[in-house]
N, C-alpha and C positions, 0 to 999 in steps of 0.2 A: 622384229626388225632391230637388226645391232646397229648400230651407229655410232661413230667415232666422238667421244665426249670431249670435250676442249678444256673442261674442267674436271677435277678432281673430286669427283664426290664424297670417296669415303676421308679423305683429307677436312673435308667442308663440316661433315656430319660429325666428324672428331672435335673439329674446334668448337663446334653449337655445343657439344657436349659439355667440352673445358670451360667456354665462355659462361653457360648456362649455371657453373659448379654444379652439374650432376656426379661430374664426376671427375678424377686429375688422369692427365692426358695420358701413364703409361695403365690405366682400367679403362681407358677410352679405346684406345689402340686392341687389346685385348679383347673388350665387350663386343666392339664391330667384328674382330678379325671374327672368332669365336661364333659369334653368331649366324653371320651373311656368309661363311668361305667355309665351313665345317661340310658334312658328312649330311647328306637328306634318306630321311627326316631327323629335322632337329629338335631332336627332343630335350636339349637345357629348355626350350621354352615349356614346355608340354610338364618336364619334370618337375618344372618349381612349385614351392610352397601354395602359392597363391597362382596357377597358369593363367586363369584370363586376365589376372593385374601385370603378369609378365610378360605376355601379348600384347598388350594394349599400350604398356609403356614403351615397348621394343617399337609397334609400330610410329606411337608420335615421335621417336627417336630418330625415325628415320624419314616419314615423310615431314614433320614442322618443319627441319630445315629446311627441305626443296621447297616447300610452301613460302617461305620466308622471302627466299630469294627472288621467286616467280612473282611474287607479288611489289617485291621491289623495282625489279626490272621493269614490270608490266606498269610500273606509274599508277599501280591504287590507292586511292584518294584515304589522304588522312581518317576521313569519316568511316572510312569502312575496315572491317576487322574480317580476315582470311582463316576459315580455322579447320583443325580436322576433327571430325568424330571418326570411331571405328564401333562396329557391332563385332562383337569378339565370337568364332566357333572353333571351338579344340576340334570338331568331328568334322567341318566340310569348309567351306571357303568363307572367309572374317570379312566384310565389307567397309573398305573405307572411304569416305565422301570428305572431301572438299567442301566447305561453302564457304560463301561470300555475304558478310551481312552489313549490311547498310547502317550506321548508327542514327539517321538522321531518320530515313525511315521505319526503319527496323525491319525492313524487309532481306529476306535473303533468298541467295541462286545457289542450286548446283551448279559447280564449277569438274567437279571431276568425280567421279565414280569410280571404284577399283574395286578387285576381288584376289584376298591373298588366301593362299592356306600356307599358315603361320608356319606350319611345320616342313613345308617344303620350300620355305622363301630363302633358299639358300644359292651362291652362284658359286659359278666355276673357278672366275678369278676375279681381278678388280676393272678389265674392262668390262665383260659384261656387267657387272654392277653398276657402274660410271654408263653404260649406254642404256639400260633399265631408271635408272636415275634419270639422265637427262632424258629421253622419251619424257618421263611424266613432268619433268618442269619447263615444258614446251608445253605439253599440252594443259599445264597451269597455267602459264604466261599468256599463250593466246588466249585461251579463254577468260581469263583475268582483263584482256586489252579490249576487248569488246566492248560496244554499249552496253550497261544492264537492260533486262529485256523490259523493265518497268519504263524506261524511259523510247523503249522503241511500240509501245502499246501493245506487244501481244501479249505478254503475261504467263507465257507458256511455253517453255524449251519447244514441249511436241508440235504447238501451233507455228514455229518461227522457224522455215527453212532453211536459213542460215545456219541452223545450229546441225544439222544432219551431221551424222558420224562425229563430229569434234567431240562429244562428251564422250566418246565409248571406250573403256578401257580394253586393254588387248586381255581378254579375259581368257585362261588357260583352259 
């Protein structure tokens, strides 16, 4: 599903970059163009020295930010920290989760599941990127805006109907 983005994604993930000093903004411009709009499969990631460290960094590169954001909009509580892990695989799909942890009780949620293969996360142009983009920081935001389920007593995505379909990423 494409949908029209109202924001600028790869503009947003450039400035996390410059903000972050990972990197100065004309290697920022570069690193995205480069990586996300090249030729599939993209094998700068695969080539490098170290591929799961450059996989793994490419992805908090691109999803922290939209995490950032979804989590701002969505009014998560001070006490709680939004974060992403990814399990990295050069040979079939790298899975990245969302979670939501609670510092107060240390408890934590999936908040989003996803399934990349690193080598083919490449798009067309920068709409579809900007509507792959927002997709996932709608479906962070919502489910970020939620009760946590600790506080609705079921304790259990699969046991709490509400949750049906929200967490499923559009898995290729």
């Amino acid at each position: 599903m494409i949908t029209q983005s109202a924001r600028n994604w790869i503009s947003y993930l450039a400035d996390a970059l410059i903000d972050a000093r990972t990197m100065p903004s004309w290697e920022a411009a570069d690193y995205l163009t480069d990586n996300l709009f090249d030729a599939s499969p993209n094998t700068k990631l695969l080539e490098a020295k170290e591929p799961h460290e450059a996989v793994a960094q490419f992805l908090q590169r691109i999803y922290a930010p939209i995490v950032e954001a979804a989590a701002r909009e969505a009014g998560t509580q001070q006490s709680s920290r939004v974060r992403v892990f990814t399990d990295i695989s050069l040979t079939s799909e790298t899975t990245v989760l969302i979670v939501s942890i609670s510092e107060h009780t240390e408890a934590s949620e999936l908040v989003l599941i996803d399934w990349v293969r690193a080598w083919d996360f490449v798009f067309a142009n920068a709409e579809a990127f900007n509507a792959w983009a927002e997709t996932r920081y709608q479906q962070i935001r919502v489910a970020l805006s939620r009760e946590p389920l600790a506080a609705r007593g079921t304790g259990s995505v699969l046991a709490d109907p509400g949750w049906a379909g929200e967490m499923a990423g559009d898995r290729k």
